[in-house]
Each structure stands twice: as structure tokens, then as C-alpha cells.
Residue frames relative to the residue before (quaternion, step in Angstrom):
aa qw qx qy qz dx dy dz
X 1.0000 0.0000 0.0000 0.0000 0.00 0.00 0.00
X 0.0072 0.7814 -0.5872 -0.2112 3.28 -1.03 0.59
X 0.5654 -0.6259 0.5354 0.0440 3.26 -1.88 0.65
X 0.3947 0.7796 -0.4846 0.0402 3.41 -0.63 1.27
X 0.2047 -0.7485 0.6007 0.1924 3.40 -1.30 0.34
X 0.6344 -0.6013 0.4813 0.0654 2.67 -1.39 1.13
X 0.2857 0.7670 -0.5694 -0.0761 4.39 -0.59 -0.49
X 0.2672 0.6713 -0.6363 0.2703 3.60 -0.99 1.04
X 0.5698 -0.5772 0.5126 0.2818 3.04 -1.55 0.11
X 0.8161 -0.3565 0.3350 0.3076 3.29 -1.74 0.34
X 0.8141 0.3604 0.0122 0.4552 3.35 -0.47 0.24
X 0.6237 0.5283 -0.1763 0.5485 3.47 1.51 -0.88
X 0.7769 -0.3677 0.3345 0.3865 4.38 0.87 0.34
X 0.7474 0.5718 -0.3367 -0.0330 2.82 0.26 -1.90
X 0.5272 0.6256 -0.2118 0.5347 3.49 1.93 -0.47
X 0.7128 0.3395 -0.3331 0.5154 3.28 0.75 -0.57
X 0.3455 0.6285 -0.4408 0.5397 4.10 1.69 -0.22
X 0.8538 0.2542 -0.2238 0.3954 3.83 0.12 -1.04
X 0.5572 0.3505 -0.4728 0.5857 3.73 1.07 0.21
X 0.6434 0.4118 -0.5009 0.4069 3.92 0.12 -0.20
X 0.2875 0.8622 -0.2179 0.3557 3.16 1.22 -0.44
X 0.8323 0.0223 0.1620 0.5297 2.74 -0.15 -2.08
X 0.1669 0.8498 -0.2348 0.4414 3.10 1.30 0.48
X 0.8006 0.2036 0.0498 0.5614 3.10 0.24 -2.01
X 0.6150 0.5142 -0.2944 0.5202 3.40 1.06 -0.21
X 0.7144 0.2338 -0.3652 0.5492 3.60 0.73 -0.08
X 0.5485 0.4276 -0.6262 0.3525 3.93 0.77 0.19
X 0.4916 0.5042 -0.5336 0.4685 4.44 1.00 -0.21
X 0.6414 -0.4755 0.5065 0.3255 3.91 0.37 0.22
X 0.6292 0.5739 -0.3637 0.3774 4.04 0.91 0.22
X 0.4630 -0.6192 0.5792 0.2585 3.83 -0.95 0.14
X 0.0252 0.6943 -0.6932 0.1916 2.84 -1.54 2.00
X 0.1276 -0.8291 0.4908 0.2354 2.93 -1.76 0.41
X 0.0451 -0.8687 0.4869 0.0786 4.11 0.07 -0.34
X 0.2644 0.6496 -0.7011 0.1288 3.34 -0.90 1.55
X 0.5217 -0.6255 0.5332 0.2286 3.39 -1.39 0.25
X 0.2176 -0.7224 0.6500 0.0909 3.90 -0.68 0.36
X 0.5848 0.5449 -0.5065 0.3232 3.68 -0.47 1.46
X 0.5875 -0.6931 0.3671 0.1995 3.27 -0.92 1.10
X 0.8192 -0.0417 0.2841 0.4964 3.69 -0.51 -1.54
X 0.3712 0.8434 -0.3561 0.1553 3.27 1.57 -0.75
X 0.3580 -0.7294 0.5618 0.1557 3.93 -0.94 0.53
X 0.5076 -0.5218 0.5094 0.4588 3.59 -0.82 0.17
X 0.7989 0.0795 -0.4455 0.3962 2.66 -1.82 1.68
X 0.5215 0.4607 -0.5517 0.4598 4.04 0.78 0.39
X 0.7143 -0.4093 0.4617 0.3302 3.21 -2.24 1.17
X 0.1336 0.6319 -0.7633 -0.0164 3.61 -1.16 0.97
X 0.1436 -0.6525 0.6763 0.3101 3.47 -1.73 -0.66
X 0.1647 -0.5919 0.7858 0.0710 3.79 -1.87 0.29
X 0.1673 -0.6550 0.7326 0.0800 3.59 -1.24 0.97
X 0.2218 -0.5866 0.7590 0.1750 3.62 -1.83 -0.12
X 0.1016 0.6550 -0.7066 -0.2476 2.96 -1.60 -0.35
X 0.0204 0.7297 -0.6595 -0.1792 3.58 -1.11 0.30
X 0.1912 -0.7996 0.5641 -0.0766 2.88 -1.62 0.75
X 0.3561 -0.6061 0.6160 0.3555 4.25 -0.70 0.52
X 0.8259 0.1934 -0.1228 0.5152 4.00 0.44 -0.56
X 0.6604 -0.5286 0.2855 0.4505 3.34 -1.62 1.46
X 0.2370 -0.7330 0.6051 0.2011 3.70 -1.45 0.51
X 0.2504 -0.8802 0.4018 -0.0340 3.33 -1.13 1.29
X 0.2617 0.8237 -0.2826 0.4162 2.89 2.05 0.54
X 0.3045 0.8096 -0.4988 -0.0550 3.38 -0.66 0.15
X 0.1582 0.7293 -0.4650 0.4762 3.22 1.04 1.13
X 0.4681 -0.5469 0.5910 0.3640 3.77 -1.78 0.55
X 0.2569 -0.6298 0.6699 0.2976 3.79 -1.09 0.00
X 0.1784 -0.6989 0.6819 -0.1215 2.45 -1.52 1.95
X 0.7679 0.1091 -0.3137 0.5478 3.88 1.09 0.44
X 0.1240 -0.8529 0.4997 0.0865 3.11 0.62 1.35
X 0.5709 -0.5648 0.5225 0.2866 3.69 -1.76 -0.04
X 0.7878 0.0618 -0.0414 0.6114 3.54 1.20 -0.70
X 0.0851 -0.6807 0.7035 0.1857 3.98 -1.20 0.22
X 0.1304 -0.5656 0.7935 0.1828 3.25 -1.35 0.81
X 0.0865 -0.7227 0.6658 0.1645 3.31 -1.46 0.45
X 0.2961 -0.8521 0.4219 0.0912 4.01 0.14 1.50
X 0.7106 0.4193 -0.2865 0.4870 3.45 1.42 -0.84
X 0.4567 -0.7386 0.4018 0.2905 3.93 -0.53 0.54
X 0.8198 0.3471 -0.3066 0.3370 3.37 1.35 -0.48
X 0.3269 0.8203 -0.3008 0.3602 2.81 1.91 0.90
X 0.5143 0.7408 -0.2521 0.3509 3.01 1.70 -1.05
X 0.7688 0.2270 -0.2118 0.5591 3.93 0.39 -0.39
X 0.4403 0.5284 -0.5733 0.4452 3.40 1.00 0.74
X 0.6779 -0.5750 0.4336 0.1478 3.88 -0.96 1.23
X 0.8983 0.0630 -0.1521 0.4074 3.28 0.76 -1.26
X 0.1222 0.7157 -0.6279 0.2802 3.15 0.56 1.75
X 0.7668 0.4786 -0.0918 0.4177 3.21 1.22 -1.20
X 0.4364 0.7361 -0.3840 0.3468 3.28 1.69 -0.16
X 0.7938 0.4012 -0.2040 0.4090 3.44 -0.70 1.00
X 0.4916 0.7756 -0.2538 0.3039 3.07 1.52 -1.19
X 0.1384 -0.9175 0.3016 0.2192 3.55 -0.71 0.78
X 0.7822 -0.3527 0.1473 0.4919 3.47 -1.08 0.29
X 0.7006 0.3017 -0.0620 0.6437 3.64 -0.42 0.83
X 0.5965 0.5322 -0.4691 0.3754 3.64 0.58 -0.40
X 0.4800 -0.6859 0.5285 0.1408 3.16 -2.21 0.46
X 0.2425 -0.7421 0.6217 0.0626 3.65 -0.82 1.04
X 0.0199 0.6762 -0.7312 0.0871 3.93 -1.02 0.87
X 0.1870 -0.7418 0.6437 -0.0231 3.11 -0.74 1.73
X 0.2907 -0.5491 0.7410 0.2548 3.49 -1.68 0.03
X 0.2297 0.7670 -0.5593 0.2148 3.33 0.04 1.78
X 0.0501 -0.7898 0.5234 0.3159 3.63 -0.59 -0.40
X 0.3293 0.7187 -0.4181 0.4475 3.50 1.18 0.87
X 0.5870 -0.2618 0.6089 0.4648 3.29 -1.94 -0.87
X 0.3062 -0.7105 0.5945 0.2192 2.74 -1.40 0.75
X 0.2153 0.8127 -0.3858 0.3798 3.39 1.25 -0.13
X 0.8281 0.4200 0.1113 0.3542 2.98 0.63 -1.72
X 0.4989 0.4788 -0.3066 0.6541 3.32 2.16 -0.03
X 0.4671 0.6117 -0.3899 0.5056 3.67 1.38 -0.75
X 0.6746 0.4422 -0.3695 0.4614 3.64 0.08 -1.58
X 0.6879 0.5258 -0.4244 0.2650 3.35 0.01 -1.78
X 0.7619 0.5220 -0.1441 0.3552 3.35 0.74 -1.61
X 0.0643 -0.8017 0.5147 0.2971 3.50 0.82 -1.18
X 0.2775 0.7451 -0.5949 0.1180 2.72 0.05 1.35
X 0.8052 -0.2853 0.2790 0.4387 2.94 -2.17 0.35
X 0.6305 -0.4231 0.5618 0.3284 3.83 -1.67 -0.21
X 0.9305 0.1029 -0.2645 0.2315 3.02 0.50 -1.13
X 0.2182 0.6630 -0.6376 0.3259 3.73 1.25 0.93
X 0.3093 -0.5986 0.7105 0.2031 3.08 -1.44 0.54
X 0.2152 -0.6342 0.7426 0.0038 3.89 -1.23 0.88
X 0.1380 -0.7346 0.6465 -0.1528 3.08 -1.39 1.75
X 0.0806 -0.8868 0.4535 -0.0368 3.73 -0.56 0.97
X 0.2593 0.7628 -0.5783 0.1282 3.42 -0.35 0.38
X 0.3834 -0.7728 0.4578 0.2151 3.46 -1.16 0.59
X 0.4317 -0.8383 0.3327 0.0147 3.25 0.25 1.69
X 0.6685 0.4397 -0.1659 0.5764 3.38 0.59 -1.50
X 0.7512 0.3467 -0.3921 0.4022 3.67 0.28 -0.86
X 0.4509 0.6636 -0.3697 0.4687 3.61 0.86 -0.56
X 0.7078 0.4492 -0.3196 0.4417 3.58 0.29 -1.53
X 0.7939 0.3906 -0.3751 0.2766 3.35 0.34 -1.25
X 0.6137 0.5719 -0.3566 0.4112 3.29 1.21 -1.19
X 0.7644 0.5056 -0.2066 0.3426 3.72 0.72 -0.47
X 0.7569 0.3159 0.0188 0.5719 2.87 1.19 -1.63
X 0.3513 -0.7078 0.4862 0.3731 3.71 1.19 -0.42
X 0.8497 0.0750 -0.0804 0.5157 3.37 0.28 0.27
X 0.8224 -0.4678 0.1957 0.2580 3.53 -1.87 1.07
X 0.2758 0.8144 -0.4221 0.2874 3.48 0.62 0.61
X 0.2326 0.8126 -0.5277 0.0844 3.67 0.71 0.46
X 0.3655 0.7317 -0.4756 0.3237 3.85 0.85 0.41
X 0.7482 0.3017 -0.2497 0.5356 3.50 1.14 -0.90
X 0.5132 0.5323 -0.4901 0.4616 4.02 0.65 0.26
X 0.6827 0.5912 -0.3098 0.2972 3.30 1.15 -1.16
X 0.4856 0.7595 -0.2251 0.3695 2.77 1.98 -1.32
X 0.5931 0.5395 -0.1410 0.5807 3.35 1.11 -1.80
X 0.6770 0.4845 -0.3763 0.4066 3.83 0.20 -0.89
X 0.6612 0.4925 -0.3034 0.4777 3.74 0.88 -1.54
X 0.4239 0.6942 -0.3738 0.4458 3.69 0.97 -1.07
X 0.8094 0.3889 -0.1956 0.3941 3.14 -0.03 -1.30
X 0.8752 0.4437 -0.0025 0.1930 3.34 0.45 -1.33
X 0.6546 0.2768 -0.1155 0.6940 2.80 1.94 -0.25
X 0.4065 -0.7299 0.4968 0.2349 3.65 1.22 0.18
X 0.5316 0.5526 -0.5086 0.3917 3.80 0.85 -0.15
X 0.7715 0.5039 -0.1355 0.3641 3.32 0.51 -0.39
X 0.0984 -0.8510 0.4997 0.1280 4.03 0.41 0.39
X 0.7613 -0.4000 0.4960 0.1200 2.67 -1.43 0.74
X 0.8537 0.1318 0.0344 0.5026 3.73 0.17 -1.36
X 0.5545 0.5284 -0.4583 0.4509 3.29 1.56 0.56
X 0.5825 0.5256 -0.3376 0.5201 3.42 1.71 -0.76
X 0.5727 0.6558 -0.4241 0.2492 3.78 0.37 -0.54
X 0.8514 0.2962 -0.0839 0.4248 3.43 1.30 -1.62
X 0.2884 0.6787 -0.4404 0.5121 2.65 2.01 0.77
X 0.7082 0.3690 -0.2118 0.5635 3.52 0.24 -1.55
X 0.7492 0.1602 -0.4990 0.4049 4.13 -0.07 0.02
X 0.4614 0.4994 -0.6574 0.3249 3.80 0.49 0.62
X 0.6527 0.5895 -0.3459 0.3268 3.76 1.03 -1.51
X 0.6742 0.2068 -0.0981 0.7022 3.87 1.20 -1.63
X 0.3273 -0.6747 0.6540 0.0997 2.35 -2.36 0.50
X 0.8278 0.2771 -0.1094 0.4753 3.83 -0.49 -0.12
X 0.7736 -0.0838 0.0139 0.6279 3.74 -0.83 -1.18
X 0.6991 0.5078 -0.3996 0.3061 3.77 0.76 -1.11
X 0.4984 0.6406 -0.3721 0.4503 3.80 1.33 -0.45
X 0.8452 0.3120 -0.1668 0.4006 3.36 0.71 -1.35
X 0.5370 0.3834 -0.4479 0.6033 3.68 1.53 0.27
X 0.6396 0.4868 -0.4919 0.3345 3.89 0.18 0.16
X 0.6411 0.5124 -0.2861 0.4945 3.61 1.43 -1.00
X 0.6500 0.4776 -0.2802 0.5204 3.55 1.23 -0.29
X 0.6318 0.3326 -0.4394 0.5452 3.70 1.24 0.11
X 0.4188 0.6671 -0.4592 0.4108 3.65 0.85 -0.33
X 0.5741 0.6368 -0.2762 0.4343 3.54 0.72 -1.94
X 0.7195 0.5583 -0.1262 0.3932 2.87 0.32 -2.01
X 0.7357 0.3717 -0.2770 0.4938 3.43 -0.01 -0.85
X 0.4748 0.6328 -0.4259 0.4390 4.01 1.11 -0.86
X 0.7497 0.5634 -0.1205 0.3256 3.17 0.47 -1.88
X 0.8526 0.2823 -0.0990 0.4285 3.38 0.52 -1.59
X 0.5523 0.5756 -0.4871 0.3554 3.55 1.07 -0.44
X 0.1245 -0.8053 0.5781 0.0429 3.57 -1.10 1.33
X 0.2756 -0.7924 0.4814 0.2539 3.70 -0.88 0.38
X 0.2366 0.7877 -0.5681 0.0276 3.24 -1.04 0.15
């Protein structure tokens, strides 16, 4: 099973990231979950949304507090510490960065063996999508990096969710986010 959590801000996907999520993982015939963790909160306050996917039914029902991967969707979240809190050994970090990762590593201090994924989300969204949506590059970014996630399971997800131009600029930030998200 794997374990993720989600950080971003109101208004910014990150919930609708973990049901597309788990989604695309249960149209391959596997077992997911997807909730969100936020209170009263208003668009643009700090929320989170975990997933799990899995090859066998999942009996958990608990938040995940050593997750396997962090996506971190909001950019000025990224040099905030406790994105990474918890993270396990070997685990995988996907920033909304348009930098080196390298350089999210330093910021953070982290361990050696997290892997740190980058990709510049937001700019992607706009140029694609027309507007601040970095939830579905990120989508594409996680896709990439952890292999839990295909590629061609997310696609007929996202043209069941959109339709028309907004279908065909979301599968093209997905792409995008596949493509550009670099590790290091």
C-alpha cells in the first residue's frame, strides 16, 4: 500500500488531486482511498487530503501520519519544514517548485534517502490551463515519480471529470507535469 498526503491551500485542487487520485487507481481494478483534513477553513487557508492506493482491499481508516510520498501543491509551502514531517525512509517528496530540487533538499535537510521531485506546477497551469491550478501537473509529476500512478489511468479519469476545451487543457497539464517534473 502506498501512503499519501497531499499540502496546499484552499481552493488550490488538492482534494480533488486525492479523489482523481484514487480514482484512476480503482478504474486499473485496485483499492483506494481519498479524504481531505480541514476544518472551517476559507479558500486560500493551509489544508491537507491523503490517498492511499493499494493492489489489496485497504482497512485503514486513520489520517496518514508516515506517509510514503508528500506532494506539496502550494509553492510557498515548500520551505515550510512540516511538509516533510513524517515522511518515510526512502520516501518521495514532489514539490511545486520551479527551481533545483537539490535545493528544496538543502532548504529542508533532509535525510539522503528521500527522494525530492520538482516541477513547476503553477507555471504549467497557467500556460495550459489559464489559470492557478497546479493540482493537475502535480498529478502528472507524482505519475512520474513514484510509478504508482499511470499515466493512461489518469487521462480517462480527467476526460470523464472535464469536458471540451477544459478536458483538453487539463490532459495537457497532466502531460506536462509527467514530462517536466525533475528529481534530484
Amino acid at each position: 500500500m502506498l501512503e499519501v498526503r497531499l499540502h496546499g491551500r484552499g481552493g488550490q485542487g488538492v482534494v480533488s488531486a486525492a479523489r482523481l487520485m484514487a480514482e484512476a487507481t480503482i478504474e486499473e481494478g485496485r483499492h483506494a482511498q481519498a479524504f481531505p483534513e480541514f476544518g472551517a477553513e476559507r479558500s486560500g487557508a493551509p489544508i491537507a487530503a491523503y490517498a492511499r492506493l493499494s493492489d489489496e482491499p485497504i482497512e485503514i481508516r486513520s489520517l496518514i501520519y508516515e506517509p510514503d510520498v508528500v506532494m506539496v501543491v502550494d509553492r510557498s509551502m515548500v520551505a515550510e519544514r512540516m511538509v516533510a514531517s513524517g515522511l518515510k525512509e526512502g520516501g518521495v517528496l514532489i514539490v511545486n517548485f520551479d527551481g533545483d530540487p537539490v535545493q528544496v533538499r538543502r532548504d529542508l535537510d533532509l535525510r539522503p534517502a528521500i527522494k525530492v521531485w520538482a516541477v513547476d506546477a503553477t507555471g504549467i497551469a497557467l500556460k495550459t490551463i489559464g489559470k492557478d491550478f497546479p493540482n493537475t501537473p502535480m498529478l502528472g509529476a507524482m505519475a512520474r515519480a513514484t510509478g504508482a500512478l499511470r499515466l493512461e489511468a489518469l487521462v480517462p479519469v480527467f476526460e470523464k471529470r472535464f469536458k471540451g476545451a477544459l478536458q483538453e487543457r487539463n490532459v495537457k497539464a497532466l502531460k506536462c507535469g509527467y514530462e517536466e517534473v525533475k528529481a534530484g
